[in-house]
N, C-alpha and C positions, 0 to 999 in steps of 0.2 A: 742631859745625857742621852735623853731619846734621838735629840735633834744628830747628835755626834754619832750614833749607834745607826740609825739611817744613811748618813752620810757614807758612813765606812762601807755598810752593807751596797752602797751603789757600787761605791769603786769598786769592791772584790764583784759585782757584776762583771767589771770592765776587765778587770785583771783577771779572774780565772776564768771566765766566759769566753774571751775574746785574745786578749794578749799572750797569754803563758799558751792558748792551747795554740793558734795558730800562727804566734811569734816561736815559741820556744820546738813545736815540734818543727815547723816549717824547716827552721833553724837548722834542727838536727837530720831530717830529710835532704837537704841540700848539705851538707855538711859531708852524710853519707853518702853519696851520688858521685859531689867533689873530690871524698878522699879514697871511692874505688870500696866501701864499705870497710874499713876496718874492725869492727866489731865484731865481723864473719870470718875476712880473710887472716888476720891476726890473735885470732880469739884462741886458738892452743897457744902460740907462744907467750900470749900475755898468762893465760893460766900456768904456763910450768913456771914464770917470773914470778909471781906472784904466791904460789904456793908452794912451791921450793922455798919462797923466805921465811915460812911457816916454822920449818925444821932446819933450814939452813942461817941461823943469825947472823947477819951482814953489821962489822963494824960502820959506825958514823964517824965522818970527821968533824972536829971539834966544828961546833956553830952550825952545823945542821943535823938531818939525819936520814938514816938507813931507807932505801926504799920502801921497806914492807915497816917500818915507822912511821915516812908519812903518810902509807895507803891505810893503818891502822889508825892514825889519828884519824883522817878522813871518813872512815869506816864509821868512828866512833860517833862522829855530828854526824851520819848520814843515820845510822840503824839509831831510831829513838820512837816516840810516843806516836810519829805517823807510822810506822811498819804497825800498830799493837790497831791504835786506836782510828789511823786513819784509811786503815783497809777496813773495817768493819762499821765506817761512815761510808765509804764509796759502795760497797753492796747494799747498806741501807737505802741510799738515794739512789742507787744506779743499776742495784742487781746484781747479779750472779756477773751478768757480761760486763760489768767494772772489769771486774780481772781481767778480763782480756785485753782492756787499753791498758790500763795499766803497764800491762808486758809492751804493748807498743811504746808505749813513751818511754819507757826504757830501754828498749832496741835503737831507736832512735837518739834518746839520749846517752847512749856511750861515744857516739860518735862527736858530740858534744864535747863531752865531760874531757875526752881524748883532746879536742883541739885547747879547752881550757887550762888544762895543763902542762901540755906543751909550750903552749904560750906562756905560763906562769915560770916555767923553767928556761926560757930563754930571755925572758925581761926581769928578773930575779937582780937583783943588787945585796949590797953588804951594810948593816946600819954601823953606828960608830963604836959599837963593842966589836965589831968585825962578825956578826949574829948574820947566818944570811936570813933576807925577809923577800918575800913576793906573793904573785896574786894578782887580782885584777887592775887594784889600783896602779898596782907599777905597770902593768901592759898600756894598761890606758894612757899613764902619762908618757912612757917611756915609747909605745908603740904611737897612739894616734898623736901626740904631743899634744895632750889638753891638760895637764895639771888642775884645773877648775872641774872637770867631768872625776877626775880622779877621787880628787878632795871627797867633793858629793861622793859618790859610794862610797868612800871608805867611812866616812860619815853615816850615812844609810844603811854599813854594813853592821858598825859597834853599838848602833842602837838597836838597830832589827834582831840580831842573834847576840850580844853582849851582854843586851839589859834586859830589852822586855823577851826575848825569846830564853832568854835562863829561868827568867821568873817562870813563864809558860812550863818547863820542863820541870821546876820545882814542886809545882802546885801538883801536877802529874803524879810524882813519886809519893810529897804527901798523901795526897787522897787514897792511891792505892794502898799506901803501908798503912794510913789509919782503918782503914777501911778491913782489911788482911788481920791486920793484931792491935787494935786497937790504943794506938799509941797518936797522943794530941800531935796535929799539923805543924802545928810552932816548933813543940820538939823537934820534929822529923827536918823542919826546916833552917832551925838551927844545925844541926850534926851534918847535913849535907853541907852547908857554908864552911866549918871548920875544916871537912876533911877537902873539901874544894880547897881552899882557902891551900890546905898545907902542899898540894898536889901544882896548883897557880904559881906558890913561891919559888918551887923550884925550877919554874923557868920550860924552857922546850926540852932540855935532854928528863926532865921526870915525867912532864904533859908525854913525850915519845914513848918511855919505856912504861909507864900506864897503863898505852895503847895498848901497846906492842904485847902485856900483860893478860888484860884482861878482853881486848875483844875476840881473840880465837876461842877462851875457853867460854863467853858469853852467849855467843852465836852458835858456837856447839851445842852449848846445852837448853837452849830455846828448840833450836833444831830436832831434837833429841826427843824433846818432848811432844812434837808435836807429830813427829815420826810412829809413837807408843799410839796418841790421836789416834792416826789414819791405820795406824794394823787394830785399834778396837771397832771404829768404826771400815772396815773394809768395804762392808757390802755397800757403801755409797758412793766410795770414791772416786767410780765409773761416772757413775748419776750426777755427781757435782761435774767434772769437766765435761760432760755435756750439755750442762745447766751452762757454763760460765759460756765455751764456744756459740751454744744456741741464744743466749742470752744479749750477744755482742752485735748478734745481728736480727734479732727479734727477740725482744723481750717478754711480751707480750707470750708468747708458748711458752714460758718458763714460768711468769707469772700471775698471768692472767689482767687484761683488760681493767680491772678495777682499782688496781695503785697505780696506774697513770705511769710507769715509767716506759719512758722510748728509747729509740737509737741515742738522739741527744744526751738523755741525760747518764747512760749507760757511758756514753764518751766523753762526757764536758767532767763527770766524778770520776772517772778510771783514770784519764790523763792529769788532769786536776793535781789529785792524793798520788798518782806517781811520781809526779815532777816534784811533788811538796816532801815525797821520802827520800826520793835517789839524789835532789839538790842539784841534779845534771843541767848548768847551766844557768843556778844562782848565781854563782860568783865566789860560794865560799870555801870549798874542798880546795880549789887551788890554791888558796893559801898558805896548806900545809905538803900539796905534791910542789911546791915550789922548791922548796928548803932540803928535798929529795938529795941526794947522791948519789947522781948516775953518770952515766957517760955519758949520754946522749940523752937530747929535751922529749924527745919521741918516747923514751923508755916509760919514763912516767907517767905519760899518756896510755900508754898501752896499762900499765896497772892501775889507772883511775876507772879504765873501763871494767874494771875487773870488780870496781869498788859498787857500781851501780848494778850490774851483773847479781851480786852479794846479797845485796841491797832489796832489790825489787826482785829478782827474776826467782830467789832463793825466798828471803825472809818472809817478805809481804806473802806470797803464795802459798807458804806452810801456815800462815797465817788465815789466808781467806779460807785451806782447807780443813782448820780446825772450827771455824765460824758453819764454814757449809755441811760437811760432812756431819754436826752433830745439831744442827737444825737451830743454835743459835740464835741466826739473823732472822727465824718468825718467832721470837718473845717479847716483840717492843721494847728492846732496851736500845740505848744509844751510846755511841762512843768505847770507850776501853772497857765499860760493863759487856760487852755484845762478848770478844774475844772472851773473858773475863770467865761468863758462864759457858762456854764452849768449853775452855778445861772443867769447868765443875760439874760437868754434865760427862764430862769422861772419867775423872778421877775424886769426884767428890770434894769436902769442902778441902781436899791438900791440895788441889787444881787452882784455888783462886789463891793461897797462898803461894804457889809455883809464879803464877804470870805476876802476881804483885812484886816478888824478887826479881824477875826476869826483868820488869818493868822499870824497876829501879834502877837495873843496871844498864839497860836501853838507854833510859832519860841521862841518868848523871853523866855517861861518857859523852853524851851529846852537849850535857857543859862543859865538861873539859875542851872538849872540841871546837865549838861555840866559842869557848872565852880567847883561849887560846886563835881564832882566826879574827875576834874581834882585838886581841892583844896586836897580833901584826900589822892590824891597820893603825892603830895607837900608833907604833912604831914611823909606818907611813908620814903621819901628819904633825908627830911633836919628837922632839929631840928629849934624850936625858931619860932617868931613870926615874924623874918624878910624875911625870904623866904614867908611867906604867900601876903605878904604886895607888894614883888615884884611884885608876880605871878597876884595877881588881877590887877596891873597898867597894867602888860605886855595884862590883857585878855581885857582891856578898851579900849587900845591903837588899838588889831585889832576888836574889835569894831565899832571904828570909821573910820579905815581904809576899814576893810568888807564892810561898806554901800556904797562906792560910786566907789569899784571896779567891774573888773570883770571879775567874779572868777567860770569860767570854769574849767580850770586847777586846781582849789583848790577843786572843786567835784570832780574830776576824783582819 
C-alpha cells in the first residue's frame, strides 16, 4: 500500500504540478485569445440566458432537456466538497494569494468550458431509445475519428467520477453528518444510496428536474449564509482582499518568511483546487450541456461559462471569505474542518450544523451529476438497458462502501 500511495503521490506531481496548470490554462489562454474573449465580450448575454431560466421555466423536448436543466445538472457535479473543502486546502498550502489563481483559472477556464460545450452540442447523436447522449467521447469519435481515444475516456470517465469519485463524495457527507448529529456513517451511507438509488431510476427527465429543483435554492442559501459571515465579521473584509491580492504576488508580506509559502505554491494550489472545482475542461459538464435544447451549439457554451463563473468566481470566494475573515485558516485544522470552524466561530455550534447540511447538499448533487455523466458514457460504449442497470448497482454499492472508509488514497 505504501509502495501504491508513493506511486500515486508522483503522478499527481506530474498532473497537478505540470499538466493541468500549464496544459489546462495554457489551453484556456489560447482558447481566449482565439475566440476574441468570450467570457468578457458575451458575459451580459450569457447571464440574462441563464438567469432568466431561473424564473422563466423553458419546456424540454422529450429525450433531452431545458437549457437551465442541463446548466443545473452541471452546476450540480460542479458545486461539491472542492468549493467547501478544497478552497480551505488551497489557502492552507498556498495562502490568502490562492484565491487569486483560483479566479484566474477560472477566467480562463470559461472560455474552455464554452468551446467544450459547444463542441458536445454539435457532435451530440441519439441512442436507440431515441435519448439524446453527448460529451466528449462522441466529439472525440465523431470529431477527431478515433473511436479507440473515445472508448479510453469514456472508460476513464465512469470510473473516475462514477465509482470512486461518488464513494469520495459519500464519505464526505458521512463524516460531516456524523460528525454535526451524531448519526453512524453506515447509516448516513445507506440513506444516501436509497434516495440516490430512487432519483438514478428515474432516468434524465428526474436527474433534470432535481437539478433544476434544488441547486438555485442550494446555492442561495450557502450564499446567504456566508453573506450574515462578512456583515458580522466587516471590519476585515478590506484586510482579507488585500491579504489575497498581496498574497498572489508576495507571500511572504502576508505571511511571513517562516511557512515557506511562495509565488509557486500560491499558484500551482489556486489553479490546482480551481480547475478541481469549476471542472472547466475535464471533460465531464459537457455531457450534460450536450442534451441542452437550444437552437444554436453556441448557446450552451455561453451558459456553461456561466456555470464556472457560479462555481469559482461566486461560491469558492464566499467560501475563502468566511475561512479568512474569521481567522479560521491560523487554527491548524485541515480540509472541510477549516471552513467548518469559520461558521462556528460566527454562529456558534448551529454554524457547523449549517455547513454540515449545506455540505450534504453540495456532495449528493454532485452524485447525481457524476452518475448521471458517468451513465452517458455507459450509454456510449454498450447497447441495451442492461449495462445501465449494472452500472447504477455497481455506483450504490460504493456508495455505501465510500461513507464508512478512508479514502485518502481514493483523493489522491
Amino acid at each position: 500500500m505504501d509502495s501504491l500511495e508513493r506511486i500515486v503521490s508522483f503522478v499527481n506531481s506530474i498532473l497537478w504540478d505540470y499538466v493541468l496548470i500549464i496544459g489546462l490554462v495554457g489551453i484556456g489562454i489560447l482558447l481566449s485569445i482565439v475566440l476574441g474573449f468570450p467570457q468578457v465580450k458575451r458575459f451580459g448575454k450569457a447571464a440574462k440566458k441563464v438567469f432568466g431560466g431561473v424564473f422563466n421555466k423553458e419546456e424540454s423536448k422529450e429525450g433531452s432537456m431545458s437549457s437551465f436543466q442541463a446548466l443545473a445538472t452541471s452546476i450540480a457535479a460542479q458545486i461539491g466538497t472542492g468549493n467547501v473543502a478544497g478552497v480551505a486546502t488551497a489557502i492552507a498550502m498556498g495562502g490568502p494569494g490562492a484565491v487569486f489563481w483560483m479566479w484566474v483559472s477560472a477566467f480562463f477556464g470559461m472560455a474552455t468550458i464554452f468551446v467544450e460545450a459547444t463542441l458536445a452540442q454539435k457532435y451530440r447523436a441519439k441512442d436507440v431509445d431515441g435519448q439524446l447522449v453527448g460529451g466528449p467521447a462522441y466529439y472525440i469519435k465523431n470529431g477527431l475519428k478515433s473511436k479507440g481515444l473515445a472508448s479510453f475516456f469514456a472508460i476513464a470517465l465512469i470510473v473516475a467520477l462514477g465509482f470512486i469519485g461518488n464513494m469520495v463524495q459519500s464519505n464526505s457527507i458521512a463524516d460531516a453528518v456524523s460528525r454535526a448529529f451524531n448519526i453512524p456513517n453506515i447509516a448516513v451511507g445507506i440513506a444516501i444510496a436509497i434516495i440516490a438509488g430512487l432519483i438514478f431510476i428515474g432516468g434524465m427527465s428526474r436527474i433534470a428536474r432535481f437539478a433544476e429543483m434544488v441547486i438555485p435554492v442550494m446555492a442561495g442559501v450557502y450564499i446567504l449564509g456566508t453573506i450574515l459571515v462578512a456583515i458580522l465579521f466587516r471590519g476585515n473584509i478590506i484586510p482579507t482582499i488585500r491579504a489575497i491580492f498581496v498574497g498572489a504576488f508576495n507571500p511572504q508580506a502576508v505571511l511571513g518568511g517562516a511557512l515557506g509559502i511562495g509565488i509557486k505554491q500560491a499558484v500551482r494550489y489556486g489553479v490546482a483546487r480551481g480547475l478541481f472545482s469549476n471542472e472547466a475542461g475535464m471533460g465531464s459538464t459537457p455531457n450534460s450541456h450536450a442534451v441542452a435544447d437550444v437552437d444554436h451549439p453556441a448557446e450552451q457554451g455561453l451558459s456553461a461559462m456561466i456555470a464556472v463563473f457560479i462555481d469559482t468566481i461566486l461560491v469558492c470566494t464566499v467560501t475563502a471569505l468566511v475561512i479568512l475573515t474569521t481567522g479560521a485558516d491560523k487554527l491548524g485544522l485541515t480540509g472541510v474542518a477549516v471552513t467548518q470552524e469559520g461558521f462556528k466561530i460566527a454562529f456558534g455550534p448551529i454554524g457547523q450544523k449549517f455547513l454540515a447540511i449545506c455540505l450534504t447538499f453540495f456532495a449528493f448533487t454532485t452524485v447525481v451529476g457524476w452518475y448521471y455523466f458517468g451513465e452517458n458514457n455507459v450509454r456510449f460504449l454498450f447497447r441495451g438497458k442492461l449495462a445501465i442497470r449494472v452500472y447504477q448497482i455497481i455506483v450504490l454499492i460504493f456508495l455505501v462502501l465510500g461513507s464508512y472508509q478512508k479514502v485518502d488514497l481514493v483523493w489522491n
